[in-house]
C-alpha positions in Angstrom: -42.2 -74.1 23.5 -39.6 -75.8 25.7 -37.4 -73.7 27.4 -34.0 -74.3 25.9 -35.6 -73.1 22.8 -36.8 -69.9 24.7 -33.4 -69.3 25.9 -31.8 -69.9 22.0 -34.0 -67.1 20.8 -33.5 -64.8 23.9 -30.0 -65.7 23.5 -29.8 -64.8 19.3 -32.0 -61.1 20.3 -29.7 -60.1 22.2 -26.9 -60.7 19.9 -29.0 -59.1 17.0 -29.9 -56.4 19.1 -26.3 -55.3 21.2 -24.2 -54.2 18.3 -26.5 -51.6 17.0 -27.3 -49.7 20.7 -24.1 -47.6 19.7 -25.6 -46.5 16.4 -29.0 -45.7 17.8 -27.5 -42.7 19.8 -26.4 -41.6 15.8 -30.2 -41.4 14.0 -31.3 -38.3 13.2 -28.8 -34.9 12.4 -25.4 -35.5 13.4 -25.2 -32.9 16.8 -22.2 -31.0 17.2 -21.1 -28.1 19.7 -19.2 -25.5 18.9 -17.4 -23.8 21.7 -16.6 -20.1 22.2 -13.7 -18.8 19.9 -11.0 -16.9 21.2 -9.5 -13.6 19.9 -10.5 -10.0 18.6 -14.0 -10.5 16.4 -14.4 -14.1 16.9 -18.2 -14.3 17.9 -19.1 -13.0 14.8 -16.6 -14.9 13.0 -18.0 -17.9 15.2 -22.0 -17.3 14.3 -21.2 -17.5 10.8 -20.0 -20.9 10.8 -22.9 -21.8 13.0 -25.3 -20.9 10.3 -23.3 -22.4 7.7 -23.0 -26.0 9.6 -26.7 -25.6 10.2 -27.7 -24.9 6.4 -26.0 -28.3 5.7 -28.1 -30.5 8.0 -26.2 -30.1 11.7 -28.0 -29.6 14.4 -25.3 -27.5 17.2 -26.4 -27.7 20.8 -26.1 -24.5 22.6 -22.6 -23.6 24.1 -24.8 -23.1 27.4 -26.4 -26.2 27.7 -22.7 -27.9 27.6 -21.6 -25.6 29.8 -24.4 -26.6 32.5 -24.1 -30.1 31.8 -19.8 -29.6 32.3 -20.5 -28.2 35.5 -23.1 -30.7 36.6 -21.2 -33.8 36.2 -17.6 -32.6 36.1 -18.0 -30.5 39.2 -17.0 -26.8 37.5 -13.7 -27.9 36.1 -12.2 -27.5 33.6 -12.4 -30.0 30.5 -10.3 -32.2 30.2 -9.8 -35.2 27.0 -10.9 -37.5 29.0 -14.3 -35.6 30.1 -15.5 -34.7 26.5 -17.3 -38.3 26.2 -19.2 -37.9 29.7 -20.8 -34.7 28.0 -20.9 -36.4 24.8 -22.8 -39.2 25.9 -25.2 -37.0 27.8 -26.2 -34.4 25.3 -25.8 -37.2 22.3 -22.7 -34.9 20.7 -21.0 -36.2 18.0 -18.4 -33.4 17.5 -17.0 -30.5 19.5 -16.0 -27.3 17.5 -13.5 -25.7 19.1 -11.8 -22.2 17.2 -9.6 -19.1 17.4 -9.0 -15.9 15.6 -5.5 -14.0 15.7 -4.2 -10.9 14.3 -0.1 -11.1 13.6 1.3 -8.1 11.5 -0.8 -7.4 8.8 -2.5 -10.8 8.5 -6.1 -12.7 10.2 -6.2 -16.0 10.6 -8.9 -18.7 11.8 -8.0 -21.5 13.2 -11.2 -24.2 13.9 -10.6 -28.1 15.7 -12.8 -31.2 15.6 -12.7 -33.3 18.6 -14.2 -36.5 18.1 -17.5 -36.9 21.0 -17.0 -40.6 21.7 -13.3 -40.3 22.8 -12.3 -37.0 23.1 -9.2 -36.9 20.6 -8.7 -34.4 17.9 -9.5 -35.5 14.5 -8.2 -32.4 12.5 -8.5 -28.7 11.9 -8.9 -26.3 9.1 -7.2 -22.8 9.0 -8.4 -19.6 7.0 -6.8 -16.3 6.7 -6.3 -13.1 4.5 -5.4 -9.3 5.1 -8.6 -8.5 6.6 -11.1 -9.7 9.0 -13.4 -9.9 6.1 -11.4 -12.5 4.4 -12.4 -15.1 7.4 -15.9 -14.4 6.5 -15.6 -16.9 3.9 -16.3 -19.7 6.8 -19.7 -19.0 6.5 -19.5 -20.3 2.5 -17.6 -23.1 2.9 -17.2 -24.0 7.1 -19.2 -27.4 6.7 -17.3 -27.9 3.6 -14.2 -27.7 4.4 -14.5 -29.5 8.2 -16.6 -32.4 6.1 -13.7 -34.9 6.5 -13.7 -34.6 9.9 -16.8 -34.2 11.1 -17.9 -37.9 8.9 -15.1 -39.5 11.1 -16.8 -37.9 14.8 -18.9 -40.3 16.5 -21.4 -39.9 19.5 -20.1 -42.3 22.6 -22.1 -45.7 22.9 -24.4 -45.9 26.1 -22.5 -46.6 29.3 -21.9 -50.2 30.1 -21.3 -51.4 33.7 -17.4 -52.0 33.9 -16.3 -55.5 34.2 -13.1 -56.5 35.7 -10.7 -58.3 33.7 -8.2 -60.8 35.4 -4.4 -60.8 34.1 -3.4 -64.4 33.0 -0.5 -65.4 35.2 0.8 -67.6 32.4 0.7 -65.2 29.8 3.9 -63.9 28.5 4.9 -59.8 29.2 4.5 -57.0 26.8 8.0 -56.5 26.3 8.8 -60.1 25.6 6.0 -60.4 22.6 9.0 -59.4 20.4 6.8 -57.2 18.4 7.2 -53.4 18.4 4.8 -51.4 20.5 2.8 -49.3 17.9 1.3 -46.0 20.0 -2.8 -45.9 18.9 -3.5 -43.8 15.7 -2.8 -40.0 16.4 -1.2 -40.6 19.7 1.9 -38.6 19.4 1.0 -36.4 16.8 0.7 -32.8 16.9 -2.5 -31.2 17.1 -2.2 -28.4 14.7 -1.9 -29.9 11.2 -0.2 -27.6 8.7 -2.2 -24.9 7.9 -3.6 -24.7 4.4 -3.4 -22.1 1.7 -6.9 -19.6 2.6 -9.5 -19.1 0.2 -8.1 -15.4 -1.1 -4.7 -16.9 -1.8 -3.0 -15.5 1.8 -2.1 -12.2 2.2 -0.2 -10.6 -1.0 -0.2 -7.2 0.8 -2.9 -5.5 -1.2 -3.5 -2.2 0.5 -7.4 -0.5 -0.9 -5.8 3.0 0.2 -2.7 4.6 1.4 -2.1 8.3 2.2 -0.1 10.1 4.0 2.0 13.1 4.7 4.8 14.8 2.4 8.0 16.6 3.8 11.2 17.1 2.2 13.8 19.9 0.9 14.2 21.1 -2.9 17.2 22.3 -4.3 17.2 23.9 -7.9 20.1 24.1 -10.6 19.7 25.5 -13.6 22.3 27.5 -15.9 22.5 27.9 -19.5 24.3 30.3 -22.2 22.9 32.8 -24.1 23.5 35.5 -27.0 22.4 38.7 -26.5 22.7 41.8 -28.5 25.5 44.3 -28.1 23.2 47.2 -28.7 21.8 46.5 -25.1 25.1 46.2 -22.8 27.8 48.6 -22.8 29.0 50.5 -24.7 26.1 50.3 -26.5 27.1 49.2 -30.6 24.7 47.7 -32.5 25.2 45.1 -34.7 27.3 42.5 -32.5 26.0 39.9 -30.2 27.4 39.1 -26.6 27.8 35.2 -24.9 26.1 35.5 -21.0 25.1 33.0 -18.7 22.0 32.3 -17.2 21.2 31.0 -14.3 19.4 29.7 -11.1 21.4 28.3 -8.0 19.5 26.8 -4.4 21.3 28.0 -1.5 22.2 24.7 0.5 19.7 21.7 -0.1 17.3 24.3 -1.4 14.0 25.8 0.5 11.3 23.3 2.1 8.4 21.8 0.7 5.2 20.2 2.3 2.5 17.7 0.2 0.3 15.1 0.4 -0.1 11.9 -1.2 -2.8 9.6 -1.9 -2.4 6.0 -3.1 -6.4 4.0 -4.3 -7.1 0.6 -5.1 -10.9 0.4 -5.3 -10.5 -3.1 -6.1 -9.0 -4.3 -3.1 -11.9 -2.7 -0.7 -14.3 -6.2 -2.1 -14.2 -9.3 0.2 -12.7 -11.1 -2.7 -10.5 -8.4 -4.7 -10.8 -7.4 -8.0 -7.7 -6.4 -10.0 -6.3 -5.0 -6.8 -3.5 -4.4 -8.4 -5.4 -1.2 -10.5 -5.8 1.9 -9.5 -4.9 5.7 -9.0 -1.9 7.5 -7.9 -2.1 10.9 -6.6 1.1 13.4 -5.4 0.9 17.4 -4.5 3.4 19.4 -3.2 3.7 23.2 -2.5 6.6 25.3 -0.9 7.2 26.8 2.4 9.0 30.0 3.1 10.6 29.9 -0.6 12.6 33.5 -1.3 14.1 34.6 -4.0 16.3 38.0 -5.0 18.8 39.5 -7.4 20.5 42.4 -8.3 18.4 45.6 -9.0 18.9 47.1 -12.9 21.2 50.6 -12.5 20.1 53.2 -14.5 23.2 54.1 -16.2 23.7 50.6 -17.6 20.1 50.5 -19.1 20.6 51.0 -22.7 19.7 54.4 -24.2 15.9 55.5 -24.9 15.4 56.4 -28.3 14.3 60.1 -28.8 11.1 61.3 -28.6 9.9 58.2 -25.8 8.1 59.5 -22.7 10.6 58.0 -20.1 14.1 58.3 -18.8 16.9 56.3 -19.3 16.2 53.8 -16.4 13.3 54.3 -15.5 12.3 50.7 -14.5 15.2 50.7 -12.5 14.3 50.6 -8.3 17.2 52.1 -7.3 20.9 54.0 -8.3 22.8 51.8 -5.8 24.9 49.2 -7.4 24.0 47.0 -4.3 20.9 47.1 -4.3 18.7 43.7 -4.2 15.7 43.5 -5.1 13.4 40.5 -3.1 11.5 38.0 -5.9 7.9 36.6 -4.9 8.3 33.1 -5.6 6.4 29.9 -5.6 6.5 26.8 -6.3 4.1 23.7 -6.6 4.2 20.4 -8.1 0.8 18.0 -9.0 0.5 14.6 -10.4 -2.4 12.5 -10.9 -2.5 9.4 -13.0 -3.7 5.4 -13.7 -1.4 3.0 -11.5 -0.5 -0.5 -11.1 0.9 -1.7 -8.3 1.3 -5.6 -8.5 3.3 -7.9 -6.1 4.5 -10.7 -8.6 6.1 -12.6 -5.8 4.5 -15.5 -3.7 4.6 -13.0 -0.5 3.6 -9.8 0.4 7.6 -8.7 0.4 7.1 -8.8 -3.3 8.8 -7.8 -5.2 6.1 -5.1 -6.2 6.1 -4.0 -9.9 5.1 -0.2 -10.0 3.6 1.3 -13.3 1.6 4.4 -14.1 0.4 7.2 -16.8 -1.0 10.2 -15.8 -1.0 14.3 -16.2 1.3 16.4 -14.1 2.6 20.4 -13.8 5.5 21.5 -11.9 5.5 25.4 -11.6 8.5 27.3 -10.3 7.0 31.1 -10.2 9.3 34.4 -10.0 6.9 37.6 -10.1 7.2 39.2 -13.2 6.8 42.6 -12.0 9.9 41.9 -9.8 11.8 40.5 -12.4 11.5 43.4 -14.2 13.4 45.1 -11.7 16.6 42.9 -12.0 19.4 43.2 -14.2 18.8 41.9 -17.4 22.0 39.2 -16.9 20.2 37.8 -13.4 16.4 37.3 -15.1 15.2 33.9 -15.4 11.3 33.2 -16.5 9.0 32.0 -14.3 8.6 28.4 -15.6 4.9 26.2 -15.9 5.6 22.6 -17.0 2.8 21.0 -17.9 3.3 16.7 -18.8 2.2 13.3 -19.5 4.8 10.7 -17.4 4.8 7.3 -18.5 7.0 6.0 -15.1 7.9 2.3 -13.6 9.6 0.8 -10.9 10.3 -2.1 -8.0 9.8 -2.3 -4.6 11.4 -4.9 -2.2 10.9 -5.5 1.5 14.0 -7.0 2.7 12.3 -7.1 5.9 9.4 -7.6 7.0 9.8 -3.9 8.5 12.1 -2.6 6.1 12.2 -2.6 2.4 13.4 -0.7 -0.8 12.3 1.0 -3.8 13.5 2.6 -7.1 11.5 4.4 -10.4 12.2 5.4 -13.5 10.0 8.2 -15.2 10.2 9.5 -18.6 7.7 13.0 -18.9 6.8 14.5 -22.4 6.2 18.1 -22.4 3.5 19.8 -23.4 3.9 23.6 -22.3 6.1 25.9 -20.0 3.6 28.6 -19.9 2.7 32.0 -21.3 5.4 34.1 -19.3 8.1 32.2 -19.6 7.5 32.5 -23.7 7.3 36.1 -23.6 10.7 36.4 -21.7 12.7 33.7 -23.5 11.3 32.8 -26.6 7.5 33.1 -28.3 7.6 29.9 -30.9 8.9 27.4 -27.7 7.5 24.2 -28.0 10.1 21.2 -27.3 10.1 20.3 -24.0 11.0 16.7 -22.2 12.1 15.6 -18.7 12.8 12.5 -16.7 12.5 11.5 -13.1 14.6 9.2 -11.4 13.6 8.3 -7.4 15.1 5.8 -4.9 13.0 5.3 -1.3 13.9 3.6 2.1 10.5 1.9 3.0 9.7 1.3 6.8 6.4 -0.7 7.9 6.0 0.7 11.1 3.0 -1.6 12.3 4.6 -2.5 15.1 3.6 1.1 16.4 -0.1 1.0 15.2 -1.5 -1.7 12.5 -1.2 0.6 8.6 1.4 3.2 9.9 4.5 3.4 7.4 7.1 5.7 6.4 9.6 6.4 3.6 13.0 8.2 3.4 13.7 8.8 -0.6 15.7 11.1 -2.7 14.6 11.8 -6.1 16.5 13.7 -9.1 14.5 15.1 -12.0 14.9 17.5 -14.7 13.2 19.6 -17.7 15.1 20.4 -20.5 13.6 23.5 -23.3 14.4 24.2 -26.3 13.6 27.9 -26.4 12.6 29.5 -30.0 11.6 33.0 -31.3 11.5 36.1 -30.4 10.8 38.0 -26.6 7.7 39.7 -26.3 5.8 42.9 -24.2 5.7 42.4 -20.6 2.2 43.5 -20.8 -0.4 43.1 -24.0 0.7 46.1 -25.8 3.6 47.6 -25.2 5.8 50.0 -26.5 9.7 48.8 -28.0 11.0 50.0 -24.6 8.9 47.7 -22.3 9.5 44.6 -24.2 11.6 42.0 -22.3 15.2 42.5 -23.4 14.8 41.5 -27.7 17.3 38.7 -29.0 19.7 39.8 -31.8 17.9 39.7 -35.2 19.2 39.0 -38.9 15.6 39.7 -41.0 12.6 37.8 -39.9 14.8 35.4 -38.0 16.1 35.4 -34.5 19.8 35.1 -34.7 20.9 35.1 -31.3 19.1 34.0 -27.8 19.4 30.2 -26.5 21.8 27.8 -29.1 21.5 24.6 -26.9 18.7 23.5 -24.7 18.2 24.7 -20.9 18.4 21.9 -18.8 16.6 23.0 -15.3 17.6 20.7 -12.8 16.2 19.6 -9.2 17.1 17.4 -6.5 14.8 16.7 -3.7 14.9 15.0 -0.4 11.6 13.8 1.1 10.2 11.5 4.0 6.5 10.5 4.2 4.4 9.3 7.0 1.4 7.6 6.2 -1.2 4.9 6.7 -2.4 1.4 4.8 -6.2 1.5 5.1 -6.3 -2.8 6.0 
């Protein structure tokens, strides 16, 4: 073979064979590194996407054995752009991982980088996020997935080359008098955060699995009403008339005080990807604190007379001859609801607004001792009262601010009992009772303090209104005439006198809660 033929063919290897050293360095699984992520939780948050990247074919080179490498050739510095190759080329990277987790208000969010291992610039990023720390679990499901278009662009560098220097040609003109624009290399310039994308659970609507909290508030009490009584039991005594009194119950100031608790569950919202969050249960219970109630004690010589023959004196119930006496009423009060609930934000934030529905049992009991009642004049008795009801109620909420928000409901209660006392003192066949409920609330998310701490200033105005029917009855199971409660007037069968209209029982209440949002 003559040598200028030997040197042709040496000549056409080399060009055959120089292009691809570059792509050699690429056979094999595509090697990326992913660095340590920074924030609360993120090397857990970080070894999921390891094993997701890994399932699809990537084989990640131990965070150590860049580090060692960084410090052996870059003398313990810090990384720079321009440094990511040198490693690069040494360990055969393609990609560096880089990533960060952060907690702002009520909200996580992930935040992973792909720097490109044969020069060091950023290709791209993808963000996740949700309510919960959970919600960024979802990397390791779709990591690889969702970095794909980045990581296809990342490149390992080509072999190092022995730098030749290039001479400037003296008759060439300047850059700036080319008279073409100077375009900056692609992604010079740009930032190196893209816009973050919707995450996977649709961001953070402000689904809450659980709320609870404390109850505290004031409750006043208005209730009055008109009644006909007969004559034969007030002075002087005549039988056959009928009288027109008043009956009635008045707070003192904003009324006595009151302490609950209050319980708010989503079960829905406890799964990594929530179910009908938006479904759940509502539950409310309040009780009184240092509630005390009195009237005027019954004088004997006002007490109608006993008919002859009866084995007690005129009076005789009566504690006391003094016209001022006042005699002290046990009472009590409580309140209970528990029913289905919807809560659904059908806004595109977690401000809302929130639509509020629900259906569910309540009682409200406001309890005077019936052995002290008996005591009192017959003008100043008013039952003790046990509501029992369904509510059917809705309502809005609004945050206006992200610390500060609004809320109003509306709900409408059907009556299905006052209890057994309250029939024996005002009327035995009552049976039609109603009521509403009508609420405002100042909503504060004090997160800010601790992460789930909020509170609420609210005023609420409800009401129960009776239609009484039929006759009084004993105070006790059997009873003689004298011991029943004081009789309506009486034509026949039927009960002529007692209450015409309904009794409206009225309260208004004043109540702040402290609480916490299970996240």
């Amino acid at each position: 073979m003559s040598p200028r033929i030997a040197l042709l063919l040496a000549a056409l290897a080399l060009a055959v064979l120089a292009p691809a050293a570059p792509l050699m360095a690429q056979e094999g699984p595509q090697r990326v590194a992913v660095g340590r992520f920074g924030g609360p939780q993120s090397a857990r948050i970080r070894a999921l996407l390891i094993q997701n990247l890994e399932e699809n074919g990537l084989e990640v080179v131990d965070v150590d054995e860049v580090v060692a490498v960084a410090e052996r050739l870059l003398d313990g510095g810090r990384i720079q752009e321009d440094d990511y190759p040198v490693i690069a080329r040494e360990l055969q990277i393609a990609a560096f991982l880089d990533g960060r987790v952060r907690r702002a208000r009520r909200r996580w969010t992930l935040r992973v980088t792909v720097r490109n291992g044969a020069d060091g610039l950023r290709l791209g990023g993808r963000s996740w996020g949700g309510r919960t720390i959970r919600s960024l679990r979802a990397v390791r499901r779709n990591g690889h997935a969702r970095l794909q278009e980045y990581l296809a662009l990342a490149q390992t560098p080509a072999p190092a080359v022995e730098a030749q220097e290039t001479v400037a040609d003296p008759n060439a003109d300047p850059w700036y008098a080319s008279g073409e624009e100077e375009v900056p290399p692609e992604g010079e310039g740009e930032g190196d955060d893209e816009e973050e994308e919707p995450s996977d659970d649709g961001g953070d609507l402000g689904y809450r699995p659980l709320r609870f909290g404390l109850l505290a508030g004031t409750l006043r009490r208005s209730m009055q009403s008109t009644v006909e009584v007969d004559s034969a039991y007030r002075s002087p005594y005549m039988a056959g008339g009928t009288i027109t009194e008043d009956r009635e119950y008045t707070s003192g100031g904003l009324g006595h005080m009151e302490l609950g608790l209050m319980v708010d569950l989503f079960p829905g919202a406890f799964l990594d990807e929530p179910v009908v969050p938006w479904l759940g249960m509502r539950f409310r219970y309040r009780h009184s604190v240092l509630l005390e109630s009195q009237g005027p004690g019954c004088i004997p010589n006002e007490e109608p007379p006993v008919p002859a023959g009866e084995p007690v004196a005129r009076g005789a119930r009566c504690p006391s001859d003094d016209p001022s006496f006042v005699v002290p009423v046990e009472t009590t009060q409580q309140e209970l609801y528990v029913g289905a609930a919807v809560d659904a934000n059908v806004g595109s934030t977690a401000r809302g607004p929130w639509l509020q529905l629900d259906l569910g049992y309540g009682f409200f009991h406001f309890v005077l001792d019936p052995d002290d009642l008996s005591l009192l004049r017959r003008q100043s008795i008013v039952p003790p009262l046990r509501y029992s009801y369904v509510q059917i109620g809705a309502g809005l909420r609004y945050m206006l601010h992200e610390v500060f928000g609004v809320a109003a409901r509306f709900g409408y209660r059907f009556g299905l009992g006052v209890g057994d006392d309250a029939k024996r003192i005002w009327g035995t066949k009552t049976n039609e009772i109603g009521g509403f409920t009508v609420a405002g609330d100042l909503v504060f998310d004090l997160s800010v303090l601790k992460e789930g701490i909020f509170a609420t200033v609210g005023v609420e105005f409800f009401r129960f209104t009776t239609r009484f029917r039929g006759q009084t009855a004993c105070r006790v199971l059997e009873c003689a005439d004298y011991e029943l409660w004081e009789p309506w007037p009486q034509e026949g069968d039927d009960v002529s006198g007692g209450f015409d209209d309904p009794v409206d029982d009225s309260y208004l209440r004043l109540s702040i809660a402290l609480g916490y949002a299970f996240q």
